[in-house]
Backbone as a printed PyTorch tensor [residue, N CA C, xyz], in Angstrom:
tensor([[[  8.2620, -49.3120,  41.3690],
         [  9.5730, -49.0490,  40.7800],
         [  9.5830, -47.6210,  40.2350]],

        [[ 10.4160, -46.7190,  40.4470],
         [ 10.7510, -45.3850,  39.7050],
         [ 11.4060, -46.0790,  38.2420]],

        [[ 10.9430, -44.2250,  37.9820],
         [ 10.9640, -44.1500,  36.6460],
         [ 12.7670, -44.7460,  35.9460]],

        [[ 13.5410, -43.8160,  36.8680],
         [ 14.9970, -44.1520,  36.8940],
         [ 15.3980, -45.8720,  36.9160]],

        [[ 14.5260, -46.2650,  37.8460],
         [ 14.5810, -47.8030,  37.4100],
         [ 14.6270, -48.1940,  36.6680]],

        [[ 12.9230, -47.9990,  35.7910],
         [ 12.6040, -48.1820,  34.9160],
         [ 13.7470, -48.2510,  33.7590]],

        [[ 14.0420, -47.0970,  33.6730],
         [ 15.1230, -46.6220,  32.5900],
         [ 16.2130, -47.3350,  32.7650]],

        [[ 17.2570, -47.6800,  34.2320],
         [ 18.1720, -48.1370,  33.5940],
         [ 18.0060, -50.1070,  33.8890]],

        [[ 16.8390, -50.5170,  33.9210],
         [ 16.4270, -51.8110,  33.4090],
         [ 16.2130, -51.6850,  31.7960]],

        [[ 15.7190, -51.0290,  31.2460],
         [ 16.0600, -50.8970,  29.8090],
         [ 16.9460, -50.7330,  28.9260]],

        [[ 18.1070, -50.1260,  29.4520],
         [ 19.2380, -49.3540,  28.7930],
         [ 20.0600, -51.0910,  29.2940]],

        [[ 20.0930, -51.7390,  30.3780],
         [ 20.5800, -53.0110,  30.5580],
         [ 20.1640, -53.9630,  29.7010]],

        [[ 18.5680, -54.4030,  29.5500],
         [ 18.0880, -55.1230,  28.0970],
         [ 18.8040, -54.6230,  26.9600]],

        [[ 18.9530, -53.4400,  26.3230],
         [ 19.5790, -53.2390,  25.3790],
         [ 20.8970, -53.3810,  24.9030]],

        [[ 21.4250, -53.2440,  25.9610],
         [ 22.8780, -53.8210,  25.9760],
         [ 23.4060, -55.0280,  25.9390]],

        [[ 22.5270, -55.8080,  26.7850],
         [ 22.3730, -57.4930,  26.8280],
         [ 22.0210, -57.9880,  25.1460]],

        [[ 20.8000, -57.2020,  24.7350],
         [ 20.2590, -57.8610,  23.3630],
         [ 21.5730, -57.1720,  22.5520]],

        [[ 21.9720, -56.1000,  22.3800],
         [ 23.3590, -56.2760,  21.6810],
         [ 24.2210, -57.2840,  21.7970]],

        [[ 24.5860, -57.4950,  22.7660],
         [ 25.8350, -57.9210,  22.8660],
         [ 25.2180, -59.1940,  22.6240]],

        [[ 24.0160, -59.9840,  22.5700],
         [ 23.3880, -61.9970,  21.9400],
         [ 23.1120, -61.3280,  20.8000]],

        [[ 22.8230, -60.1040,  20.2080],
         [ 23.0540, -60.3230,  18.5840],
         [ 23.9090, -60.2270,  17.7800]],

        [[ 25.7330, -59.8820,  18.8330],
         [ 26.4900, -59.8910,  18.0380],
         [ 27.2290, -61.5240,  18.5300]],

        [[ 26.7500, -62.1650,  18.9600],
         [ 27.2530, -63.3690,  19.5340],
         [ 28.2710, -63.4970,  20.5320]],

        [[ 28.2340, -62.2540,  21.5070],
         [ 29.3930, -62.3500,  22.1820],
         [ 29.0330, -62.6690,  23.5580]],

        [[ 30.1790, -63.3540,  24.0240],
         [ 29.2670, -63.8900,  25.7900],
         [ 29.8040, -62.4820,  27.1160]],

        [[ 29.4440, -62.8580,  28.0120],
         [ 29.5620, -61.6310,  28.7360],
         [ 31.0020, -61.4760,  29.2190]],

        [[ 31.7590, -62.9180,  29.3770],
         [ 33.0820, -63.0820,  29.4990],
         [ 34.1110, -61.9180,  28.6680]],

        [[ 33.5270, -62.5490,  27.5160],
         [ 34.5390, -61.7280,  26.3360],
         [ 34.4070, -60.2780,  25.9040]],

        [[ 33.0050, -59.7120,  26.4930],
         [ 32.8510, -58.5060,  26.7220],
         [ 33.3600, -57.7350,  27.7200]],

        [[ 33.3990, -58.4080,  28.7860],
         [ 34.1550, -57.8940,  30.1880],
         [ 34.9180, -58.0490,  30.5120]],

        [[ 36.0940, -58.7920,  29.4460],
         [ 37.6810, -58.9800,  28.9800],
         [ 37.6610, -57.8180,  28.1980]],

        [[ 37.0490, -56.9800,  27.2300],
         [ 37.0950, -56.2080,  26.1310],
         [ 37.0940, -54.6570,  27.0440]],

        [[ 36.9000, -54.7360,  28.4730],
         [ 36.0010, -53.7730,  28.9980],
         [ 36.9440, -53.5670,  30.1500]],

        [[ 38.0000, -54.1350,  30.3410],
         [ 39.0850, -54.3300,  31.7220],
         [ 37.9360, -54.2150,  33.0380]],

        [[ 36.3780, -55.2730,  33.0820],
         [ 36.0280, -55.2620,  34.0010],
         [ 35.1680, -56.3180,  34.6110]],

        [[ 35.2550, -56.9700,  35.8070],
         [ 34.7290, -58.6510,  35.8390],
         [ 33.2250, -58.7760,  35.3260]],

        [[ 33.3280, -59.7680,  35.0000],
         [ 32.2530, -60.6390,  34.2690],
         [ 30.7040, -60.8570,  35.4910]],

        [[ 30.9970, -60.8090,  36.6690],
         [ 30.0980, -60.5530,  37.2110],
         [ 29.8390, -59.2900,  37.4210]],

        [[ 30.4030, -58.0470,  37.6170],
         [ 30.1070, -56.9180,  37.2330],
         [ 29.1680, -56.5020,  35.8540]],

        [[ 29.5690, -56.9930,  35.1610],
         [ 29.1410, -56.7300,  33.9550],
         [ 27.6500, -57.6000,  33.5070]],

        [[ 27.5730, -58.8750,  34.2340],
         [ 26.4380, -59.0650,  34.6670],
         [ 25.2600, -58.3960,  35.4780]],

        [[ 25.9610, -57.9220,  36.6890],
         [ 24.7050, -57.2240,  37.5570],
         [ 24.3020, -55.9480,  36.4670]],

        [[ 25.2110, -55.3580,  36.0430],
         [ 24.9290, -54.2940,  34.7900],
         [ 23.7270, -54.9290,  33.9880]],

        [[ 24.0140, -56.1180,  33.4440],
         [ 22.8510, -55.9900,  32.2290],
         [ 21.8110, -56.5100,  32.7410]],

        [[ 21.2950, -57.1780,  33.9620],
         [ 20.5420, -57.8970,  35.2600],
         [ 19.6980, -56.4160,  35.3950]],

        [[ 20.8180, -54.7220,  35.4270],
         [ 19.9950, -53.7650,  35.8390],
         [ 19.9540, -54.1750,  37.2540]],

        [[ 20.6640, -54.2790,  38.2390],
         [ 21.0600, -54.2260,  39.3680],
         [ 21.6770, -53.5800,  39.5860]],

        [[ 22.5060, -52.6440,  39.1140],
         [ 23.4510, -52.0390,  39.4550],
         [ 23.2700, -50.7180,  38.6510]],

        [[ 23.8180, -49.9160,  38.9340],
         [ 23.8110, -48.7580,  38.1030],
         [ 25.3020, -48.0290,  37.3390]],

        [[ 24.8640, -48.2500,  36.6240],
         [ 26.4050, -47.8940,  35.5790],
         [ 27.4160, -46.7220,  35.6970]],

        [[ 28.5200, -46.1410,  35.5810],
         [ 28.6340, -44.8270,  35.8940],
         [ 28.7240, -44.0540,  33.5290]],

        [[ 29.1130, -43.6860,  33.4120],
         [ 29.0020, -43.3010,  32.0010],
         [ 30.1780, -43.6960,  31.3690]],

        [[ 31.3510, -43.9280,  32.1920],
         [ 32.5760, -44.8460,  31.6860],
         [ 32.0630, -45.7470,  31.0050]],

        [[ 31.4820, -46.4340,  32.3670],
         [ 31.4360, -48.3430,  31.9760],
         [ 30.4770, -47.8310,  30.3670]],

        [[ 29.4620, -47.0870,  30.6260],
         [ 28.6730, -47.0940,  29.3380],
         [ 29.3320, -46.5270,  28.2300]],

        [[ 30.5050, -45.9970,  28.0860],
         [ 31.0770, -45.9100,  27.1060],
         [ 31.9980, -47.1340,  26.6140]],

        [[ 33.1360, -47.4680,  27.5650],
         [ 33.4560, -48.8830,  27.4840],
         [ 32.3170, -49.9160,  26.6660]],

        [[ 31.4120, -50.2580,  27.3140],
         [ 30.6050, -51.0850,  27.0640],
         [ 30.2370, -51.1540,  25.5500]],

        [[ 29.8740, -49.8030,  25.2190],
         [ 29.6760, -49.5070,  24.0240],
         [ 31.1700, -49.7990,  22.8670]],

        [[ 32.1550, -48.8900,  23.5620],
         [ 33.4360, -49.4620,  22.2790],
         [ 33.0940, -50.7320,  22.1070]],

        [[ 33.3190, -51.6130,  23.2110],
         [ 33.4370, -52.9210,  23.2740],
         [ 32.5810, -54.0090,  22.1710]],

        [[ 31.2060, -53.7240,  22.3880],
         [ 30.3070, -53.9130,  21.3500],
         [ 30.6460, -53.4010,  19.7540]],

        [[ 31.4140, -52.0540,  19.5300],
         [ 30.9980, -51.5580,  18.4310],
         [ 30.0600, -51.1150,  18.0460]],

        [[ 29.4580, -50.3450,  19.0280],
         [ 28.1850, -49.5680,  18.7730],
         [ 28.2620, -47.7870,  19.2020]],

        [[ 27.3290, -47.3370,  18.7420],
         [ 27.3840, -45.8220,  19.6000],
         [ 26.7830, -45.9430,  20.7950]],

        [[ 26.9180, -44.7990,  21.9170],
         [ 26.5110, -45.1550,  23.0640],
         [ 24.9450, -44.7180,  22.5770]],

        [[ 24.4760, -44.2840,  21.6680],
         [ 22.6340, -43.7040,  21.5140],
         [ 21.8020, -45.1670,  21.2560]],

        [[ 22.7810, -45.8710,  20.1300],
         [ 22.4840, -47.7590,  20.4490],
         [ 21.5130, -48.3910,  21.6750]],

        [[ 22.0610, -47.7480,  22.7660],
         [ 21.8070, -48.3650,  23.9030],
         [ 20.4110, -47.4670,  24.3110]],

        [[ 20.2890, -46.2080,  23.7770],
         [ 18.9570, -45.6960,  24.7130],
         [ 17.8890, -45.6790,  23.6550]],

        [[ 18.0290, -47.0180,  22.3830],
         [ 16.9660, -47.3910,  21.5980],
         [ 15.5440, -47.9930,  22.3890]],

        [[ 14.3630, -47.2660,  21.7430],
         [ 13.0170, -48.0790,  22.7520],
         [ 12.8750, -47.3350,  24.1040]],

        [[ 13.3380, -46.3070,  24.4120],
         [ 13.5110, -45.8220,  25.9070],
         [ 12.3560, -44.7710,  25.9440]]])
């Protein structure tokens, strides 16, 4: 696996563990995000690669800053 992998399999864990410590399911995040729920799955799966929208979205959505997400990296 590259490093880039590496990285955005992490930046996906982090986003995932946000969004189960604020209790929100991926539904209601990707209602919050104008973008489907399986999308927003392969995102935090780290299957997919994000463009910096979705990672800003993602972030309002949560209520977090987008630096939140590149905690542990």
């Amino acid at each position: 696996m590259n490093d880039y992998e590496n990285t955005i399999k992490l930046i996906a864990q982090n986003i995932k563990s946000i969004r189960l410590s604020k209790g929100l399911s991926v539904q209601e995040v990707a209602y919050r995000c104008d973008i489907e729920r399986s999308n927003l799955s392969r995102l935090e799966a780290g299957k997919t690669n994000m463009t910096i929208k979705t990672l800003c979205l993602i972030c309002n959505a949560l209520n977090v800053e987008i630096t939140d997400v590149f905690e542990k990296i």
